[in-house]
DRENBAVEX-873687 format. One line per 5 residues: number of its first residue (from 1); their letters; for each residue x, y, z of C-alpha. Coordinates in steps of 0.1 Angstrom, whole numbers, m for minus. Each point is the difference from the previous one (the first is absolute). Example, Ala and Ser with C-alpha at 12.3 -4.5 7.8 and 13.67 -1.06 7.14 Angstrom:
<dokols>
1	AS	123:m45:78  14:34:m7 $
</dokols>
This chain:
<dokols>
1	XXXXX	m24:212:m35  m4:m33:21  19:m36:m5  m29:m9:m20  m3:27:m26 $
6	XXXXX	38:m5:m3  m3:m34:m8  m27:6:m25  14:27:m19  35:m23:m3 $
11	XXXXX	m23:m27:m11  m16:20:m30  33:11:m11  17:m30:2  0:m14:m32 $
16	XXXXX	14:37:m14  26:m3:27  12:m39:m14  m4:14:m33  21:27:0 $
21	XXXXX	29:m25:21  0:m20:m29  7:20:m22  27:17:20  17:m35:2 $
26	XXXXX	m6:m9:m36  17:31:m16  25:m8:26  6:m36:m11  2:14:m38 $
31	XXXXX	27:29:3  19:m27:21  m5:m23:m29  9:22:m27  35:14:21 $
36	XXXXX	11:m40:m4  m14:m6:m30  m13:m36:m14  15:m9:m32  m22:17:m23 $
41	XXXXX	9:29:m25  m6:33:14  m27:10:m21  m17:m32:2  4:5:39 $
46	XXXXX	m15:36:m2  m27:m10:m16  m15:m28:31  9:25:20  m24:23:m14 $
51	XXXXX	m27:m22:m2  3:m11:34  m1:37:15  m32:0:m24  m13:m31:15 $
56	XXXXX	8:6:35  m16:39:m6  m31:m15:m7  m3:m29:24  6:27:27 $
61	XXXXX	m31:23:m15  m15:m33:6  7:m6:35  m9:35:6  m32:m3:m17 $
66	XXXXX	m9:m35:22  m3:m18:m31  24:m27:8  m12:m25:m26  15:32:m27 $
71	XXXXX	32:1:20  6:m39:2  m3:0:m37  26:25:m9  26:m18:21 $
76	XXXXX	m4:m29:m17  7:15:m28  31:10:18  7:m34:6  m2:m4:m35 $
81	XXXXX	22:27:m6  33:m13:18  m8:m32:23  33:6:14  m13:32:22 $
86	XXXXX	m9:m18:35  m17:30:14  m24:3:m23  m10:m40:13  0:9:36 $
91	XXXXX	m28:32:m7  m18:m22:m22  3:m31:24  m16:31:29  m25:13:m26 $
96	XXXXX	m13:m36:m3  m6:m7:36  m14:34:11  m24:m10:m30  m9:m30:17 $
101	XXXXX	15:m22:m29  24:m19:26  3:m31:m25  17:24:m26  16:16:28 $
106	XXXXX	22:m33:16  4:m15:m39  22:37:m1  17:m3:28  6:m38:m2 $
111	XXXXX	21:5:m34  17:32:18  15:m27:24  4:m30:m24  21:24:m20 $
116	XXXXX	40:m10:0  19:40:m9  m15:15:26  17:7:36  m6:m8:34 $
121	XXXXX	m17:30:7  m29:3:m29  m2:m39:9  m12:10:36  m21:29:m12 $
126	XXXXX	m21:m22:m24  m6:m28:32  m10:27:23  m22:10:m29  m13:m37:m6 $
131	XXXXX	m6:m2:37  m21:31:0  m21:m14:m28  m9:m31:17  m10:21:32 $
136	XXXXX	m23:20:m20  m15:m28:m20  m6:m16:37  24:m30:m7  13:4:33 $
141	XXXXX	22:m33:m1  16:5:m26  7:41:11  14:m12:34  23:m27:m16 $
146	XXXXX	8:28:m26  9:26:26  19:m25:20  21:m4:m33  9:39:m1 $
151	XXXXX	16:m2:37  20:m32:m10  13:21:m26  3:34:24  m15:1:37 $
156	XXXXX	3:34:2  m38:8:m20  m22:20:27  m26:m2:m21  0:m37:m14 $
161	XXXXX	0:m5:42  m30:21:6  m19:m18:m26  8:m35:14  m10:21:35 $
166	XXXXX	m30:9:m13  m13:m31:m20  10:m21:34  m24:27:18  m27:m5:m22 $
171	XXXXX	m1:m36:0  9:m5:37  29:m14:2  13:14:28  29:m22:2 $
176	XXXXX	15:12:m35  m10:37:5  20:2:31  26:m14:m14  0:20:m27 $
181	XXXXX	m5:35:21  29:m11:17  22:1:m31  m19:34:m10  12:13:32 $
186	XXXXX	39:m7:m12  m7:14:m34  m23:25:3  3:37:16  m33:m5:21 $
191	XXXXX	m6:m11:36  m23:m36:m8  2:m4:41  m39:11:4  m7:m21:m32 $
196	XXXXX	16:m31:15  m17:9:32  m35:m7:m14  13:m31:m24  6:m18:28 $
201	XXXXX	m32:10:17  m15:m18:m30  22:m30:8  m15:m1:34  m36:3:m11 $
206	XXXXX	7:m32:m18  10:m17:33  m29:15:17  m23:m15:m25  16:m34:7 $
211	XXXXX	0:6:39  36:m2:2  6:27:20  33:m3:10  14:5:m32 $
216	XXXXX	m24:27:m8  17:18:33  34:m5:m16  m8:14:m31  m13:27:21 $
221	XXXXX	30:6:16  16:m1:m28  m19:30:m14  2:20:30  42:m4:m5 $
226	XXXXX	m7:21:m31  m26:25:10  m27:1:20  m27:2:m27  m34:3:8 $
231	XXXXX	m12:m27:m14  28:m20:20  m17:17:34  m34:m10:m12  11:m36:m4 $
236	XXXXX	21:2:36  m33:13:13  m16:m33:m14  22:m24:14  1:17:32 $
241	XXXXX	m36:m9:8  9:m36:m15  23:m4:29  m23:16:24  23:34:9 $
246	XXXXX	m25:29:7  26:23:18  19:0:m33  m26:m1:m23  m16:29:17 $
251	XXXXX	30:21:3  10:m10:m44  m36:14:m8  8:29:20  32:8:m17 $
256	XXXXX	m18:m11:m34  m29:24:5  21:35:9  32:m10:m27  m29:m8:m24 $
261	XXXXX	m36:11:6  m10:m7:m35  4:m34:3  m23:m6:27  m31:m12:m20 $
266	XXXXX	26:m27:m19  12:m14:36  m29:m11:11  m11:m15:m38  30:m15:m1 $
271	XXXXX	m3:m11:35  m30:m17:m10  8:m42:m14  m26:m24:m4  29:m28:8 $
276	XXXXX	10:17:29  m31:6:16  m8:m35:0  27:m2:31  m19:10:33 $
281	XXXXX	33:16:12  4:23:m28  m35:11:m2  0:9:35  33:19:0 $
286	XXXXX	m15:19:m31  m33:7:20  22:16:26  24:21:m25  m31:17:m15 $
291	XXXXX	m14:6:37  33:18:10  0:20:m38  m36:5:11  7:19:36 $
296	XXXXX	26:19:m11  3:33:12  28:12:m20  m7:39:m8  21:3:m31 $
301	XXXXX	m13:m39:m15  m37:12:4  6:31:m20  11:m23:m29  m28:m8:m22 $
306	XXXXX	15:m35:m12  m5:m9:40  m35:13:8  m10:m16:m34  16:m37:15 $
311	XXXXX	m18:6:31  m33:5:m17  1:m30:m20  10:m24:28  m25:11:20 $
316	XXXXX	m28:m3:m31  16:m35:1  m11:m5:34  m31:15:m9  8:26:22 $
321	XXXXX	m17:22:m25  m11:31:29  32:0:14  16:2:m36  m27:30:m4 $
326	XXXXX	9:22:28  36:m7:m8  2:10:m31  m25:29:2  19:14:31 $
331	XXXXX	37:m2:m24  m21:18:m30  m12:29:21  36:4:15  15:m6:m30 $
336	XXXXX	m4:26:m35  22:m14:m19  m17:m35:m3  0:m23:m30  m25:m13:m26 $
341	XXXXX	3:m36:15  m9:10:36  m31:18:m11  m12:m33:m22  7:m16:31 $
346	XXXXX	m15:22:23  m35:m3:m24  2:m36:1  m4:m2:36  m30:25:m6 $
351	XXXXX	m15:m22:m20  12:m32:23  m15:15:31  m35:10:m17  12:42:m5 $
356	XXXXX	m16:4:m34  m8:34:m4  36:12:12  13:m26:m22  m19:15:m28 $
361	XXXXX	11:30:0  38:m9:10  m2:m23:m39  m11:31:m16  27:25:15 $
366	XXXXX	30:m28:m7  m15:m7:m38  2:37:m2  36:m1:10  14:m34:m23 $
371	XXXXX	24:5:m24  23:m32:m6  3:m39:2  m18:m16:30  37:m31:m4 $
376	XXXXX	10:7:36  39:m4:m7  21:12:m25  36:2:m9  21:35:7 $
381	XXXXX	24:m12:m28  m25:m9:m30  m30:7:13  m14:m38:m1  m41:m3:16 $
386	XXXXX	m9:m29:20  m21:m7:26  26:m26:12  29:m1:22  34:m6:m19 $
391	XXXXX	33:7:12  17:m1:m34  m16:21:m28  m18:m24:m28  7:27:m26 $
396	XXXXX	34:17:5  11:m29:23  14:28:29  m4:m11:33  m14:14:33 $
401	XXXXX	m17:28:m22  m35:m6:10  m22:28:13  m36:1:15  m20:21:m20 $
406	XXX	m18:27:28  m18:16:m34  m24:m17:m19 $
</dokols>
């Protein structure tokens, strides 16, 4: 069973999961509350008691069930039952935002915290729990100032940090999210140095959008100090050719290329600015880097199918389109284990260099042969599809867990 069916089946079985937690805590919370007693006579006592077990029974045959409308009903009768029983707030407060009602949701929580008998620590669980409703509802400045409030209160929350990380990430500010991974890297049990790494690449994109490309080299170095990410070579690579140093740029692209041969078709995209190539220097240093990455006779790189499939479309950029034919017709003969993506290449260039009939019947043996998405990356953690280049996932938010898809 893959990452992917993992994911799934804990996804289906989720709500039996929270279900069966809650109900766990909520007997819990009333043979705690029966030991000490509230100032009721013991029969009188008994008898909530019962009811709630009753109540809490069925709301949990609800969960089960995925009728959560059911299940929200019974524990407001709960609530109706004994108002003092704070647990019984918090799963309804839960129920209410996994059912999308996040207004009913933060009025819950709200009075959890504007409540004066209860301590520090059910205080801090009902603000995390505020903060998590705004971040679901998408009122993302009032979840940040929210969050912010929990670590006044305790700094020591790994995971009110990673969701300040991750709404930083999402909205791009880069300055925040590092500062923020740097706290999660005192807190937290994981290594955030590769994280940082490619945060601070993102800071130096910014400064190469505004040309100022001495601070974008000091945000590189910067990330370098923490790990020598890939996309932290990629951007080195970049500002290389800005300050015109082919020996090194040459010799990063090498190391780049064997460390991670994968990655080859996202250099030279990446490579590729708009901005930058209106500066004659750059463009000409770029020229050069794809000549040397052209001419290279590297035994173990032209095995790799990420290279040869680079090399065929830079030289289907030059319009190079025969060369690009023998090339890659001379790798698939040599080659058995060849993807998908080469072969819809190597019919293009059929097509492209008037080959119809072989062409022809190359379509029909690859339709033959399809059996998933044409996205060409996706992520190994969640298994997100996109036929763009992201270094952080959009959907599970990992980073660096992009891979080319050699299948379609």
């Amino acid at each position: 069973m893959d990452l992917i069916e993992v994911f799934s089946l804990v996804r289906e079985n989720l709500l039996s999961v929270l279900a069966i937690l809650i109900t766990l805590i909520l007997f819990y919370h009333f043979i705690v509350e029966k030991e000490h007693g509230v100032k009721l006579s013991k029969k009188y006592r008994d008898s909530i008691f019962e009811a709630q077990s009753k109540i809490f029974l069925n709301a949990t045959q609800y969960l089960i069930s995925g009728n959560k409308d059911l299940a929200i009903k019974e524990f407001l009768n709960a609530v109706d039952l004994n108002r003092e029983t704070l647990d019984t707030y918090f799963a309804l407060g839960g129920l209410f935002r996994s059912n999308g009602e996040i207004d009913k949701a933060i009025s819950i929580h709200r009075s959890l915290i504007a409540r004066e008998n209860i301590n520090e620590s059910t205080r801090l669980r009902a603000l995390k729990e505020l903060a998590i409703d705004f971040d679901k509802g998408g009122f993302l400045d009032k979840a940040i100032e929210t969050y912010k409030d929990v670590l006044k209160i305790n700094r020591d929350q790994d995971e009110v940090i990673k969701a300040l990380c991750r709404i930083y990430e999402d909205i791009g500010d880069w300055d925040q999210a590092y500062n923020y991974r740097i706290m999660l890297s005192k807190v937290g049990q994981d290594n955030q140095s590769e994280t940082i790494s490619h945060i601070l690449v993102e800071k130096a994109k910014s400064h190469f959008e505004n040309q100022d490309f001495l601070s974008a080299a000091e945000d590189l170095d910067d990330a370098f100090r923490f790990a020598p990410s890939v996309s932290a070579k990629i951007m080195k690579l970049k500002l290389f050719l800005i300050q015109g140093k082919l020996e090194d740029a040459n010799f990063l692209l090498t190391e780049l290329l064997k460390e991670h041969p994968m990655y080859t078709s996202f250099i030279f995209v990446s490579l590729e600015d708009e901005t930058l190539n209106e500066i004659e220097s750059f463009k000409n240093s770029l020229a050069q880097l794809k000549n040397f990455f052209l001419d290279l006779q590297d035994d173990d790189l032209r095995d790799s199918a990420s290279v040869i499939l680079s090399q065929i479309r830079l030289l289907k950029g030059e319009d190079r389109k025969e060369e690009a034919y023998e090339l890659l017709t001379k790798w698939l003969k040599e080659n058995k284990a060849n993807s998908d993506v080469l072969k819809i290449e190597h019919i293009k260039l059929l097509i492209d260099i008037k080959k119809d009939k072989e062409a022809l019947q190359q379509t029909a043996d690859l339709l033959g042969s399809l059996h998933s998405s044409l996205t060409r990356h996706y992520c190994s953690q969640c298994g997100f599809n996109s036929d763009e280049i992201f270094w952080r996932c959009p959907q599970c938010h990992k980073w660096e867990t992009i891979q080319f898809r050699w299948k379609v």
